[in-house]
C-alpha positions as CSV (number, residue, x, y, z in Angstrom):
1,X,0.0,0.0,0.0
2,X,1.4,3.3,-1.3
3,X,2.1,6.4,1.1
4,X,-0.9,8.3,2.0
5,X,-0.1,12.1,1.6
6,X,-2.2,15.3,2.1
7,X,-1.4,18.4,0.6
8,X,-2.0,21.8,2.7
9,X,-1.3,25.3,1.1
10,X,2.8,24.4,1.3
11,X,3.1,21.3,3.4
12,X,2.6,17.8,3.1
13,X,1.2,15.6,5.4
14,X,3.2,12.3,6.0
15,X,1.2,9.5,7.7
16,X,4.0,7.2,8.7
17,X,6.0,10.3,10.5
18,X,2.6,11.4,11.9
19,X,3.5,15.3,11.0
20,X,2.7,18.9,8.1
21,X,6.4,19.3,6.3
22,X,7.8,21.5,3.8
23,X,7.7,20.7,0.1
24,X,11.1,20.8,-0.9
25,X,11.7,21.1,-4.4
26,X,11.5,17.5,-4.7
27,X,9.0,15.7,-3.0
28,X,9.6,12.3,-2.1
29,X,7.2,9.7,-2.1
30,X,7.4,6.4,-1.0
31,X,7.0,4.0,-4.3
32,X,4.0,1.8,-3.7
33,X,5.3,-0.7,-6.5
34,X,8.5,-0.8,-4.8
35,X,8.8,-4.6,-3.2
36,X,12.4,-3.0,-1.6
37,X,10.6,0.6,-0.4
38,X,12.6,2.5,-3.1
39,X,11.8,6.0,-3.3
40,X,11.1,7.9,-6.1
41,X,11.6,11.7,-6.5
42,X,8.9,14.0,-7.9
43,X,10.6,17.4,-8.9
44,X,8.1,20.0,-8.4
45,X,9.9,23.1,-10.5
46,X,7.0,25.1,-12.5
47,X,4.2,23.7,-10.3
48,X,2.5,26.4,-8.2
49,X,2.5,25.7,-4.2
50,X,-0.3,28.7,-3.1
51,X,-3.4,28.2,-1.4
52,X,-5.1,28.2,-4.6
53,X,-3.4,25.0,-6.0
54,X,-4.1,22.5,-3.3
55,X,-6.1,20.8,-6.0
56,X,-2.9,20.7,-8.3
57,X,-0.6,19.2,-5.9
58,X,-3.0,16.5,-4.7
59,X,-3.0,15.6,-8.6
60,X,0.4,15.0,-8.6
61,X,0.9,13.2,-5.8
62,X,-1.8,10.7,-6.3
63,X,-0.5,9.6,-9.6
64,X,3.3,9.5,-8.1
65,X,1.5,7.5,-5.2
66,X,-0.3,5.1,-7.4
67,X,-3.9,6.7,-6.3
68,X,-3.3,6.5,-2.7
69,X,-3.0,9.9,-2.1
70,X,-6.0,11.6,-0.1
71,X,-7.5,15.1,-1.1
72,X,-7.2,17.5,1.4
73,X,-9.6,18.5,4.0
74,X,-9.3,21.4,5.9
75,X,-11.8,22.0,9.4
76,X,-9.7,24.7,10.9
77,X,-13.1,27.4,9.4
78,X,-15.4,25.0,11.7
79,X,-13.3,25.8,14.8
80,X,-12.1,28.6,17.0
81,X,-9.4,30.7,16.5
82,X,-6.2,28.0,17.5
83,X,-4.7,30.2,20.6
84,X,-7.2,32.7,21.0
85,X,-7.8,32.9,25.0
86,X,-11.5,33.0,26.2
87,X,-13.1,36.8,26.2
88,X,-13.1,38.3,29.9
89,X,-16.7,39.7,30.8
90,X,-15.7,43.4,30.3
91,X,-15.0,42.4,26.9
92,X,-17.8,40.7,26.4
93,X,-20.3,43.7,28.0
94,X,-19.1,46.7,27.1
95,X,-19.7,46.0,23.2
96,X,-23.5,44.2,24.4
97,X,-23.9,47.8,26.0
98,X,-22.8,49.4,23.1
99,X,-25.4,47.3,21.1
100,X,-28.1,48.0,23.4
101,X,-27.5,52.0,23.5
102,X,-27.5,52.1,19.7
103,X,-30.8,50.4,19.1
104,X,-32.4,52.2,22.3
105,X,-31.4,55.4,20.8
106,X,-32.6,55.1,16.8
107,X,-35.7,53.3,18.2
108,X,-36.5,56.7,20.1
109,X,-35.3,58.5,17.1
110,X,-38.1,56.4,15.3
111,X,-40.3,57.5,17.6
112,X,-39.8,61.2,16.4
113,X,-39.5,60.5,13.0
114,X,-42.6,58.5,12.6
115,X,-44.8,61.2,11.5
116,X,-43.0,61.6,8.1
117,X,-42.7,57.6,7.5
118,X,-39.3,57.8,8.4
119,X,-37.2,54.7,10.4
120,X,-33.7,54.2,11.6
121,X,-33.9,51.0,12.9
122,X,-32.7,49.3,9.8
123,X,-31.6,45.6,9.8
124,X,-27.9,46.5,8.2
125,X,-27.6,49.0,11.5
126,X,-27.5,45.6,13.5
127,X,-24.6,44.3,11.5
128,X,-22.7,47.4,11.6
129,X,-22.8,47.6,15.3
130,X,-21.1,44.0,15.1
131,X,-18.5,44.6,13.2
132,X,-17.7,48.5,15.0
133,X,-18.6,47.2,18.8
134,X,-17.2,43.2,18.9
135,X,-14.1,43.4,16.2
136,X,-13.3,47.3,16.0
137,X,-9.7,46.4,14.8
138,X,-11.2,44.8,11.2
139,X,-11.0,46.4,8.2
140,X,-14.6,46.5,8.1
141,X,-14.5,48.7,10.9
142,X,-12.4,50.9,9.4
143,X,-14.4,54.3,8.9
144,X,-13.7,54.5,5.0
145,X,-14.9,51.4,4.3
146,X,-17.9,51.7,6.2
147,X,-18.8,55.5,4.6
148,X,-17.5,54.3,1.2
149,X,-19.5,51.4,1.0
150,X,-22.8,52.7,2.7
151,X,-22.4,55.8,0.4
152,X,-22.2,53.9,-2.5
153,X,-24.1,50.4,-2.4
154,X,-27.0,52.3,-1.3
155,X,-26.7,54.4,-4.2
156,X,-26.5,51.3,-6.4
157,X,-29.8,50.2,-5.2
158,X,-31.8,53.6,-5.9
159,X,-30.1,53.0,-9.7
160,X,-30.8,49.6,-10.2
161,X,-34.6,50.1,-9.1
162,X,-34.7,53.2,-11.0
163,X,-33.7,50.8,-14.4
164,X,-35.5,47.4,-13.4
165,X,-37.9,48.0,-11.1
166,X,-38.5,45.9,-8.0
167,X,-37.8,42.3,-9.4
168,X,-34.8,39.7,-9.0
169,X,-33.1,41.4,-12.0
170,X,-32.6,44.6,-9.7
171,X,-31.6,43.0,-6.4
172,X,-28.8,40.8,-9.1
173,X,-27.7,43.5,-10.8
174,X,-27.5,45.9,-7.5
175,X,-25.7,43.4,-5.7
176,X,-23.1,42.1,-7.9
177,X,-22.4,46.4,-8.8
178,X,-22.1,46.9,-5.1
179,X,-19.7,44.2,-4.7
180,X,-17.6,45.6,-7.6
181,X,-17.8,49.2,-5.4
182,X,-16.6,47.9,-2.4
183,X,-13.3,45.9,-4.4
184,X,-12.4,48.6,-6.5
185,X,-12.4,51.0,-3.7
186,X,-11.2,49.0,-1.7
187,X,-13.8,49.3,1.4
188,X,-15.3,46.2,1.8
189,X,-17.5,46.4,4.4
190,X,-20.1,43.3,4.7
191,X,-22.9,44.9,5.7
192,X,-23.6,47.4,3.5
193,X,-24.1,45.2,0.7
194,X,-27.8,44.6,2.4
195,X,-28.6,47.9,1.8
196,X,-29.4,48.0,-1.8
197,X,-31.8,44.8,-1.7
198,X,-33.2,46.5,1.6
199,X,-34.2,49.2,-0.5
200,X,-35.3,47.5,-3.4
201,X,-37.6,45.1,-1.5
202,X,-38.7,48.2,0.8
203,X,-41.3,50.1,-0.4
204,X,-41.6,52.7,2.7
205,X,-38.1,53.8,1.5
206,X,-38.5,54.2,-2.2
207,X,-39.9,58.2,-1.7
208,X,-35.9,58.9,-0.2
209,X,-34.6,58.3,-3.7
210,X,-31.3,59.3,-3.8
211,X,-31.4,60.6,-0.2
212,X,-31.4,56.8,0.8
213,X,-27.6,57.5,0.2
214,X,-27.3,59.0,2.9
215,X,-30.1,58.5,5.0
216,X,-30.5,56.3,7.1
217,X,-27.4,54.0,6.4
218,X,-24.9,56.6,6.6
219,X,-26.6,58.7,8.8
220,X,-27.2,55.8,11.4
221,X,-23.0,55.1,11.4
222,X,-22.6,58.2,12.4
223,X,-23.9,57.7,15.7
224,X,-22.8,53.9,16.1
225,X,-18.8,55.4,15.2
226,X,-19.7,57.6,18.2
227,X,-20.5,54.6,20.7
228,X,-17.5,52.7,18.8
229,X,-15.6,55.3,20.5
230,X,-17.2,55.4,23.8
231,X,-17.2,51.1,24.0
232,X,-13.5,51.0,22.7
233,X,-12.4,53.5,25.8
234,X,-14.4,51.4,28.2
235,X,-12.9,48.1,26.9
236,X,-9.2,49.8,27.4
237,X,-9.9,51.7,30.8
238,X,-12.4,49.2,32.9
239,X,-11.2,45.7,32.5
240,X,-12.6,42.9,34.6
């Protein structure tokens, strides 16, 4: 029986050492039609090792292997950050607070806007208060990719409603531009991509027009970057 081997982005896994090594620049296989355990020597010059060739590799090695290799399989996405210590509980309430405050103030501010049909409790608010309040270090925190991209995928939905009304052709096309937005700017920010299907689907909001731009998206992360800044000095100055 050949030599079972798993590729991972630029390691190998060898079962009979029971360990991830290095490829080298020529990998060495066990030969399974060997009857004296000869090896035989795969060079591996003009045959890409990156993440994005795991598929490549495995190829290679199970025909070197005589079909024994095994594809990869990677769990590490299904588990929790490997050395990551558990949150303490000022960590863990002072962004809830944060959460709480946000949504208790822009429901009162619903309150007072309700006379002109007009609501800032909207569903992509709840994700942005995730990403500023519980992983304010993310790019997706960062406060030109979440102006950038509210600014602008909001913007997308008002056009793509404006060219194909309120069916799946709209929400597709408004999407995939918004997407586009956020790369070429380079301000990814996750949850602004809602905001264009959120207006699509919404007909309370259609009257805003272009004002839906600006309002309530980017008008609401105004105020949640002001509790950012009121958890983040909490988190750094009571600790327990």
């Amino acid at each position: 029986m050949g030599t079972q081997v798993i590729i991972r982005a630029n390691f190998y896994f060898h079962h009979k050492r029971n360990v991830f090594e290095p490829i080298p620049t020529s990998l060495q296989l066990l030969s399974p039609l060997s009857p004296k355990n000869r090896f035989s020597k795969i060079r591996t010059s003009g045959i890409r090792t990156k993440q994005g060739s795991k598929e490549h590799w495995a190829a290679v090695v199970k025909a070197a292997a005589g079909g024994d290799a095994v594809a990869p399989v990677d769990w590490d996405g299904w588990k929790p950050e490997k050395g990551s210590s558990a949150p303490s509980l000022s960590d863990i309430l002072w962004p809830s607070a944060g959460a709480f405050a946000a949504m208790a103030i822009l429901g009162k501010m619903d309150q007072i806007l309700a006379p002109k049909g007009i609501s800032m409790t909207i569903p992509p608010l709840g994700a942005v208060c995730a990403v500023l309040f519980a992983v304010p270090s993310s790019p997706a925190a960062r406060k030109y990719n979440m102006f950038m991209s509210q600014i602008g995928c909001a913007a997308f939905g008002v056009v793509s409603f404006s060219l194909f009304g309120s069916g799946w052709l709209a929400r597709s096309a408004a999407l995939a531009a918004s997407i586009a937005f956020m790369i070429y700017t380079r301000s990814t920010h996750p949850p602004a991509a809602s905001l264009p299907i959120l207006f699509i689907d919404g007909v309370k909001l259609h009257h805003l027009n272009f004002w839906y731009a600006l309002f309530p998206g980017a008008a609401g992360c105004i105020l949640l970057s002001l509790i950012q800044e009121v958890v983040c000095y909490l988190k750094d100055n009571f600790k327990f």
